[in-house]
C-alpha positions as CSV (number, residue, x, y, z in Angstrom):
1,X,49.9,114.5,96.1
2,X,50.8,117.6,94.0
3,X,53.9,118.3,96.1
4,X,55.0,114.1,95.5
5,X,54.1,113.9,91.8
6,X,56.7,117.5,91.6
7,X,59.2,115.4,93.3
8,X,59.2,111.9,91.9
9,X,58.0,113.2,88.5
10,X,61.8,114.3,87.0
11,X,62.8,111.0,88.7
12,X,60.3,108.2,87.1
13,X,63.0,108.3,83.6
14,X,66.2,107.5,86.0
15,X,63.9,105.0,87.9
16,X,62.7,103.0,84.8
17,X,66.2,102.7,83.7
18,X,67.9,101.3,86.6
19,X,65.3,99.1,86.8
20,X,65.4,97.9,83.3
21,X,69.6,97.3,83.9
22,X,68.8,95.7,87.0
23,X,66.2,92.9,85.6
24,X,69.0,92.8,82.8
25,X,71.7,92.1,85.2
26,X,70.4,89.5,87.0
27,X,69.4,87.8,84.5
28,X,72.8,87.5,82.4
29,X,74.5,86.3,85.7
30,X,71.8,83.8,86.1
31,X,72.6,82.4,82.5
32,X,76.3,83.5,82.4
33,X,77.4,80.1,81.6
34,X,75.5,80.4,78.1
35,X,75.9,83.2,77.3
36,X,79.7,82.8,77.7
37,X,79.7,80.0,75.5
38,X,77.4,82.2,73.0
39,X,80.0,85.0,73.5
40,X,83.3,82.6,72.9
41,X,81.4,80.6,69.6
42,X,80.7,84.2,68.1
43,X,84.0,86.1,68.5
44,X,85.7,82.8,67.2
45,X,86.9,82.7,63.9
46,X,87.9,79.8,62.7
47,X,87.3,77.5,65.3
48,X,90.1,79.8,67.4
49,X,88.7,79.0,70.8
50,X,92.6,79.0,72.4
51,X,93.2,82.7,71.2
52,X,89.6,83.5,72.3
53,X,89.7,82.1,75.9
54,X,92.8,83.8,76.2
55,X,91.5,87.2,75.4
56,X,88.8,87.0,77.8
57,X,91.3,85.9,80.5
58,X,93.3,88.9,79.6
59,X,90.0,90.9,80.1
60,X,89.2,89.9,83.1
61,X,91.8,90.1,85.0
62,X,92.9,93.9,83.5
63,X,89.3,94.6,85.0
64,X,89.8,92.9,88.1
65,X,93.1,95.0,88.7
66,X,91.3,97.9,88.0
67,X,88.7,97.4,90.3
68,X,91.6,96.5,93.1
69,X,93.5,99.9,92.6
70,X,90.1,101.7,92.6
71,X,89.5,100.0,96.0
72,X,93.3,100.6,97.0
73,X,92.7,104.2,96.5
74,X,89.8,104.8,98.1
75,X,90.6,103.0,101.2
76,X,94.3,105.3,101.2
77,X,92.3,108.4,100.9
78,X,89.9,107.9,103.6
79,X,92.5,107.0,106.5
80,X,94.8,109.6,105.0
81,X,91.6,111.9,105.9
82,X,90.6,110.6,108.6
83,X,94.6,110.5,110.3
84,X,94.6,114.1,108.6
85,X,91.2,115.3,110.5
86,X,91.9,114.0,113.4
87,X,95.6,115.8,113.7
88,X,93.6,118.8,113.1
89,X,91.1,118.5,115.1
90,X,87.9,118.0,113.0
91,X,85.2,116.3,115.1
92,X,84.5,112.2,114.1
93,X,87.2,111.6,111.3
94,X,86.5,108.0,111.5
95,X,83.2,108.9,109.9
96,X,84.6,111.3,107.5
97,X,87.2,108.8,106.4
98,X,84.9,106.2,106.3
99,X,82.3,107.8,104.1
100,X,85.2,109.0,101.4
101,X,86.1,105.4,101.2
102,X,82.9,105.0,99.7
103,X,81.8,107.5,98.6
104,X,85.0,108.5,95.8
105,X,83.5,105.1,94.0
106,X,81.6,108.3,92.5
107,X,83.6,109.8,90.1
108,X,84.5,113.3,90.9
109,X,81.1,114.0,92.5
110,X,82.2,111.7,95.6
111,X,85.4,113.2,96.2
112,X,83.1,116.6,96.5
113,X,81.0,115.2,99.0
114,X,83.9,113.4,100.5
115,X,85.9,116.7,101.2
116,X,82.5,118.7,101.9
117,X,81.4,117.2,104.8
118,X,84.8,118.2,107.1
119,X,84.7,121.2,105.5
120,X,81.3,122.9,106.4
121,X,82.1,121.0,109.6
122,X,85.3,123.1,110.3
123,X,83.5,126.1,109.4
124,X,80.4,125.6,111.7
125,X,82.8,125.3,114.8
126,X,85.6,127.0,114.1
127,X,86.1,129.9,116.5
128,X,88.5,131.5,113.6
129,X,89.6,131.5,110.1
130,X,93.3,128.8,111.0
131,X,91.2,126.2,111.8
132,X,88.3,126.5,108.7
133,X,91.7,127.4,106.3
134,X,93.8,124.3,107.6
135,X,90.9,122.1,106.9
136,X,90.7,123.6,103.6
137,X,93.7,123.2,102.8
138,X,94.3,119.8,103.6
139,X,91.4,118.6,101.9
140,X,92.4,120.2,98.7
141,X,96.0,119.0,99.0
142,X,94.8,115.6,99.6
143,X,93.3,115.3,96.5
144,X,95.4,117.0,94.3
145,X,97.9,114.3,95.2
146,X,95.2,111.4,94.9
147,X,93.6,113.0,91.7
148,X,97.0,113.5,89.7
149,X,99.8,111.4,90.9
150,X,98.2,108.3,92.9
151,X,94.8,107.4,90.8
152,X,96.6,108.2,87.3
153,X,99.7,106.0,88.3
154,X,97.6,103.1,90.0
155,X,94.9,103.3,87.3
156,X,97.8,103.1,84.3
157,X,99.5,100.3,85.9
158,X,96.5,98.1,87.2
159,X,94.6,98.9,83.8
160,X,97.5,97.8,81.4
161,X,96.8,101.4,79.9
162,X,99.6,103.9,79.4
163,X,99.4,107.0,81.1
164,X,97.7,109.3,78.8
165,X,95.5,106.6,77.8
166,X,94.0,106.5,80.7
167,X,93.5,110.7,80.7
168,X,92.2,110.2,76.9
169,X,89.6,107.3,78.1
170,X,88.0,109.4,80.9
171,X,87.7,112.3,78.3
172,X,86.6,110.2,75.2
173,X,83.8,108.1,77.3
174,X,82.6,110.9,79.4
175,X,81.7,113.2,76.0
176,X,80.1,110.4,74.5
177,X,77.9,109.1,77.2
178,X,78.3,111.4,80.5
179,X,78.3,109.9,83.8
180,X,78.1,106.4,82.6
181,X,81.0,106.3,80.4
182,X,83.1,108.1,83.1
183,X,82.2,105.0,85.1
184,X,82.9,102.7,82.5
185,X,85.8,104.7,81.0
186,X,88.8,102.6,82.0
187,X,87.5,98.8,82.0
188,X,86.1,99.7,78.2
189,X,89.1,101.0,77.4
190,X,91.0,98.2,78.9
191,X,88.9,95.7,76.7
192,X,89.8,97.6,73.4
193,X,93.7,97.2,74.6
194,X,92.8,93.5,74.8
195,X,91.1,93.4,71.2
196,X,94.0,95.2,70.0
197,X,96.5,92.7,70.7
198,X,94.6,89.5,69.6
199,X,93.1,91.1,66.6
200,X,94.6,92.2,63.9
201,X,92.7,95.0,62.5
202,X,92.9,96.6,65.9
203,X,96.5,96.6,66.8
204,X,95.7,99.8,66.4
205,X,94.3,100.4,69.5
206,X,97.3,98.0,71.1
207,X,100.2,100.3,70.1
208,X,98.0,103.5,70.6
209,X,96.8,102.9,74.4
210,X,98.9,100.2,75.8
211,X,101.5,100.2,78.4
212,X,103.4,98.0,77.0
213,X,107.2,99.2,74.5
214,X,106.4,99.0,70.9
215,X,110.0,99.6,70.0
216,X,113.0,97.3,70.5
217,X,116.1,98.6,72.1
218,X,117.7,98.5,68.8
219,X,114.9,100.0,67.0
220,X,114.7,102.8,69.4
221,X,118.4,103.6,69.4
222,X,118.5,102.8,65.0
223,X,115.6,105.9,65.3
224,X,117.6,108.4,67.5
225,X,120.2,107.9,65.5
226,X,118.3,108.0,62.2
227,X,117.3,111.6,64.1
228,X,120.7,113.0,65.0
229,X,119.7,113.0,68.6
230,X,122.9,111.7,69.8
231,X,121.6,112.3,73.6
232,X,118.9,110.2,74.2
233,X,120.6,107.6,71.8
234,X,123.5,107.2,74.7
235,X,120.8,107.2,77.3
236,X,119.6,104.4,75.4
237,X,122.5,102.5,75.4
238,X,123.4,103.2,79.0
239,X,120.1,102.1,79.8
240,X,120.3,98.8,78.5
241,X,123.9,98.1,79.5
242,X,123.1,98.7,83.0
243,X,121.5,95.7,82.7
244,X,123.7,93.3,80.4
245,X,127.0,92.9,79.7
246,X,129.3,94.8,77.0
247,X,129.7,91.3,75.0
248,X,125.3,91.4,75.2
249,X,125.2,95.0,74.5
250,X,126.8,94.4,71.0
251,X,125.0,91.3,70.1
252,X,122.0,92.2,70.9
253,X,121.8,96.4,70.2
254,X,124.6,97.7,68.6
255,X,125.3,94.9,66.3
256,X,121.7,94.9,65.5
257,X,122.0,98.7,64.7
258,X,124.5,98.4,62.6
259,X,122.6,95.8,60.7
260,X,119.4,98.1,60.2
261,X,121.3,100.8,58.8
262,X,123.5,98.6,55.9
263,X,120.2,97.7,55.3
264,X,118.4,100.4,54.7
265,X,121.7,101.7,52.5
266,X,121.5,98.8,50.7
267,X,117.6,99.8,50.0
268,X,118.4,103.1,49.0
269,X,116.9,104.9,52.0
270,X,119.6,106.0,53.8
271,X,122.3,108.2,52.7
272,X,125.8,107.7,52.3
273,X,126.7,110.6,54.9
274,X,123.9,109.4,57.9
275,X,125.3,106.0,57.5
276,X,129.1,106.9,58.8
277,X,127.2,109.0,60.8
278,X,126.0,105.7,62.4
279,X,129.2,103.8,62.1
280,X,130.8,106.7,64.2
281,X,128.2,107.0,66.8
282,X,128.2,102.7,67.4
283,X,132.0,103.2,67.7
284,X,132.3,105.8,70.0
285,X,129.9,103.9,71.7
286,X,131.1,100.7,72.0
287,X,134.5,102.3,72.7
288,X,132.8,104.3,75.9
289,X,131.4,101.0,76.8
290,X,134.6,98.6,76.8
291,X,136.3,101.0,78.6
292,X,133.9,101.4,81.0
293,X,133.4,97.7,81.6
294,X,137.2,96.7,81.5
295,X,138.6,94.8,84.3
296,X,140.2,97.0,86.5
297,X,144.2,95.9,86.4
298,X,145.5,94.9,90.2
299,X,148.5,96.2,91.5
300,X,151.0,93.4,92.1
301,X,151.8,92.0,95.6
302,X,155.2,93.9,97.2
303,X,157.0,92.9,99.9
304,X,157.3,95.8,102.7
């Protein structure tokens, strides 16, 4: 009894609260209808049930994403393991693989596990230090490349978050509330996102976080200019005239430019000099441009 009570005694706190979440959980999705409705007639203001319905749409399926790529990247890393394993030679990769498929849905402390088990493996039958160190270092390869290149880019483009928002969500919720917010990190951050862009005192949070430009063409390229950064300005324009014409390239981003900055002379915010500064750069550009898109003449037909 002693040696029980010593055992289950640091556990009866987590016990109590996954049992309280659990009897919580099952009964919202019992009355998830209601409580929707409760949910849609409180964040409505105004009688706005349109914008509302919308939001929660948005949320959803951001979270539903989410969940896919999290899914999508577990299942890649366990038959990347287990196709890895086997090539080396690791005894039952099937399992191995199979277990880091579930097993990463454990932030950071799955992939641990996940990587463990082949690894104490290769070291109990390994009859020298290649095959333990090619284990190794597969394992740690592996997830270098999962950790930093495939779950940061899945995450930031199933998520609607930006890239660093993402890196910035896992760091914020963590601190605050450990291993729940780590769990919770992205789909809370997603909702915020959401919130940002159908209220208005958080478009804050929209601009900030989202994936989505915030700038115009014209405003970006008015901003470079405004900087003297001359380089990225014509990266700018080459960008978006790979994709339209010249005679849409001056309607819609250098003409617009141009506009801006009489503008802003007119307002007395932009000098006399940075303004023919502009005019310069818009010509050069727009001379660059035509000659670049001219029709190239054809020689005329000779007889031999």
């Amino acid at each position: 009894i002693d040696v029980i009570r010593a055992w289950l005694g640091p556990m009866v706190p987590t016990l109590v609260t996954g049992g309280i979440v659990l009897v919580f959980v099952i009964f919202m999705l019992l009355q998830r209808e209601d409580l929707r409705d409760r949910l849609i007639r409180l964040v409505s203001r105004g009688g706005n049930i349109t914008v509302t319905t919308q939001a929660l749409d948005e949320v959803g399926s951001r979270v539903s994403r989410y969940l896919l790529m999290q899914l999508v990247i577990n299942t890649t890393y366990g038959e990347s393991l287990a196709i890895g394993l086997s090539v080396i030679g690791v005894p039952n990769a099937i399992l191995w693989g199979s277990l880091g498929v579930v097993l990463r849905f454990i932030p950071y402390a799955g992939a641990i596990i996940a990587g463990g088990f082949p690894i104490v493996l290769s070291m109990a039958v390994a009859e020298g230090w290649t095959f333990f160190l090619t284990t190794v270092g597969f394992v740690v390869v592996l997830e270098l490349f999962v950790n930093n290149v495939l779950e940061v880019w899945l995450y930031s483009r199933g998520s609607g978050l930006s890239t660093v928002a993402v890196l910035v969500a896992l760091v914020f919720w963590t601190w605050l509330w450990g291993l729940p917010g780590l769990l919770l990190a992205t789909p809370m951050t997603a909702c915020l996102v959401v919130a940002g862009r159908y209220v208005p005192q958080l478009a804050l949070l929209n601009v900030m976080l989202g994936d989505e430009p915030v700038l115009a063409p014209p405003m970006r390229l008015y901003q470079r200019l405004l900087a003297g950064d001359t380089d990225e300005a014509a990266e700018i324009a080459e960008s978006f005239a790979m994709q339209h014409s010249f005679e849409a390239m001056c309607d819609e981003l250098l003409i617009p430019v141009l506009r801006m900055a009489e503008a802003d002379f007119e307002a007395g915010t932009l000098q006399p000099m940075k303004l023919e500064r502009a005019h310069q750069t818009i010509r050069e550009m727009a001379a660059d441009f035509a000659e670049q898109h001219a029709p190239l003449a054809t020689p005329r037909d000779t007889a031999p």
